[in-house]
N, C-alpha and C positions, 0 to 999 in steps of 0.2 A: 504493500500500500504506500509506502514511504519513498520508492521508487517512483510510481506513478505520480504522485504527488508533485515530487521536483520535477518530474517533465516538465509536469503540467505550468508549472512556478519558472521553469525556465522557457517555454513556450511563453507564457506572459511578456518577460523581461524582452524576450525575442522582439513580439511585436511591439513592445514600446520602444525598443532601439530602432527597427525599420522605424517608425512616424519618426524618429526624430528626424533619421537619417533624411529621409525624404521631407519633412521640413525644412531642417540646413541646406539645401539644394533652393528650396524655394523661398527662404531666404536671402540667399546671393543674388538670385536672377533680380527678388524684389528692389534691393539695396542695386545694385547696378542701373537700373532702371529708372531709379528716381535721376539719373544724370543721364542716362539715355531717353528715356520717354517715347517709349517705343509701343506705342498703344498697344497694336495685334500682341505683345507679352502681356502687357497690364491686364489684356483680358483672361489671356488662358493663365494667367496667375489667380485671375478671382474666381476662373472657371472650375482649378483644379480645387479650390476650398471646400467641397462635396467631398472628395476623395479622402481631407482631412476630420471632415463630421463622419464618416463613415467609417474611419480608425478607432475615431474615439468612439463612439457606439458598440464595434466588436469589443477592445479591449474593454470597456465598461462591462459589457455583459461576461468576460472571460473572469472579471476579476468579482464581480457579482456568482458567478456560478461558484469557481472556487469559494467565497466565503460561505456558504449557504452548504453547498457538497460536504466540503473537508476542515471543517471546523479547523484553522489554520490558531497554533499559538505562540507565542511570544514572536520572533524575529520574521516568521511566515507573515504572521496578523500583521506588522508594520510591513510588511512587501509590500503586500496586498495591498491596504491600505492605502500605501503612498501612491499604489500607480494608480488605483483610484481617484487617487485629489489631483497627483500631476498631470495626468494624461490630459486633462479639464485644460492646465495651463499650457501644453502644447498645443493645443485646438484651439485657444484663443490666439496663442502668437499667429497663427495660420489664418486665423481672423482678422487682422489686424493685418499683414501680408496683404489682403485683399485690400484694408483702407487705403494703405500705401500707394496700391495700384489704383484706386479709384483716383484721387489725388493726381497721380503721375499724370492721368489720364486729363485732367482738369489744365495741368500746367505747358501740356504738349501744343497748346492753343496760345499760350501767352509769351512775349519774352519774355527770355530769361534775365534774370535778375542776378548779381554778388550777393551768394550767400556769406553768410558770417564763418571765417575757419571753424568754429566752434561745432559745425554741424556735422561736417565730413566727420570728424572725431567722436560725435557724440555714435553715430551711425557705426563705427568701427569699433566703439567698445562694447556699445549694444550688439553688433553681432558676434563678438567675442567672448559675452556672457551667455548666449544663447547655446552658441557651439559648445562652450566648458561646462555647461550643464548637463548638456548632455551625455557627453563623455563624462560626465560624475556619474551620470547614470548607469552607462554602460558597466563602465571601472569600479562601480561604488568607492568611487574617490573624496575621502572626508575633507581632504585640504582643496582639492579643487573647488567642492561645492562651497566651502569659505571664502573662497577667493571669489565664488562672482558674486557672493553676498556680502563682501567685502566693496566689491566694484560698482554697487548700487548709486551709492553717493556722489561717485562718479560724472554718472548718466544726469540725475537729476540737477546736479551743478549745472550742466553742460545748458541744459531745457533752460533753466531759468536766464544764463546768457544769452541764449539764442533769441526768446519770448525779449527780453531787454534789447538788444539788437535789431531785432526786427521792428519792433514799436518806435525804436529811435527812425531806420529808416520810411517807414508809413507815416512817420510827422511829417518828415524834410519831403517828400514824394508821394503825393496822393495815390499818382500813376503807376506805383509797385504795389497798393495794395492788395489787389487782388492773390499777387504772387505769395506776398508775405505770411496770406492769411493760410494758403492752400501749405506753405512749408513750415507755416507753424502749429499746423494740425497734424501733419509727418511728423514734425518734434517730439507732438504729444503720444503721438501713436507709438513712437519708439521708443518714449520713456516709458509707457506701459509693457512693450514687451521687455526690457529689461524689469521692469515687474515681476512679471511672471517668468522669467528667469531665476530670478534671485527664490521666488515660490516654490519652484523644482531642485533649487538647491537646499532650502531649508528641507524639504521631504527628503532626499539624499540623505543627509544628516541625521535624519528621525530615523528614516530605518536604520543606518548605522551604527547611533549613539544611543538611541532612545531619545534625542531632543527636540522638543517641538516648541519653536516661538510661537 
């Protein structure tokens, strides 16, 4: 029984590593995109976001069964558990992938505008928490998952320059605003998913330590 069990438990792990994997793919294409603005992606990026509600549904029901089937205890229950709450925060970054593209889509009609350096960077650590999360998942790496929950503060610094930056140019230039408005809803969009990056690393954590903020 105990055999069958871990399949089952690594069969789970499985499928939340592919979504990720295939998150971090779609990802990059979104992030490249926002400087390309290449609508025909923007769309089959918001098109694929089914693909990602339909991850998170199996894996929900895989880890629903096992709790219900195989009375899982101690370090099983916080598996289980966590890929439960995370998989939630994978399916949102994939959600939020789409705003990006909806956005892209918005700014591919306007000039382009000097954005604030601040941005390209915010976008770079943002995707470099999403990536190291996952791979804590993979690894169950307790230091990495610190490290992008460590990185939070980061991201949010970054948003609040940028949101200040951008307000300053919307005074001096009426005639950017539109742009400003659409790149400082991307700002927010991607301080959210390092949200819920940093959310996937605290669950890393819990199942490893036992600790749950």
């Amino acid at each position: 029984m105990r055999e069958k069990f871990q399949e089952e438990i690594d069969n789970l792990m499985n499928q939340v590593r592919n979504m990720g994997v295939q998150l971090e793919e779609t990802l990059d294409r979104c992030i490249d995109n926002v400087i390309d603005k290449n609508v025909d992606i923007a769309n089959s990026i918001i098109a694929k976001d089914d693909d990602f509600d339909n991850a998170d549904r199996k894996i929900e029901q895989l880890c629903l069964n096992l709790l219900i089937r195989q009375t899982p205890v101690a370090k099983d229950l916080r598996e289980i558990a966590s890929c439960l709450k995370l998989v939630g925060d994978l399916e949102r970054i994939a959600d939020h992938c789409s705003d990006f593209s909806m956005y892209t889509i918005r700014l591919a009609e306007k000039p382009q505008i000097e954005l604030p350096p601040c941005f390209f960077a915010m976008l770079r650590t943002m995707r470099s928490m999403v990536y190291d999360s996952i791979t804590a998942i993979s690894e169950m790496d307790a230091a990495l998952a610190q490290s992008v929950i460590d990185e939070d503060d980061i991201v949010d610094d970054c948003f609040v320059e940028i949101r200040n930056q951008l307000t300053i140019m919307m005074q001096a230039e009426p005639s950017v605003v539109p742009q400003c408005v659409d790149y400082l809803m991307i700002s927010k969009y991607a301080e959210r998913v390092a949200d819920h990056a940093t959310n996937i690393a605290e669950w890393v954590l819990y199942i490893i330590r036992n600790e749950l903020k």
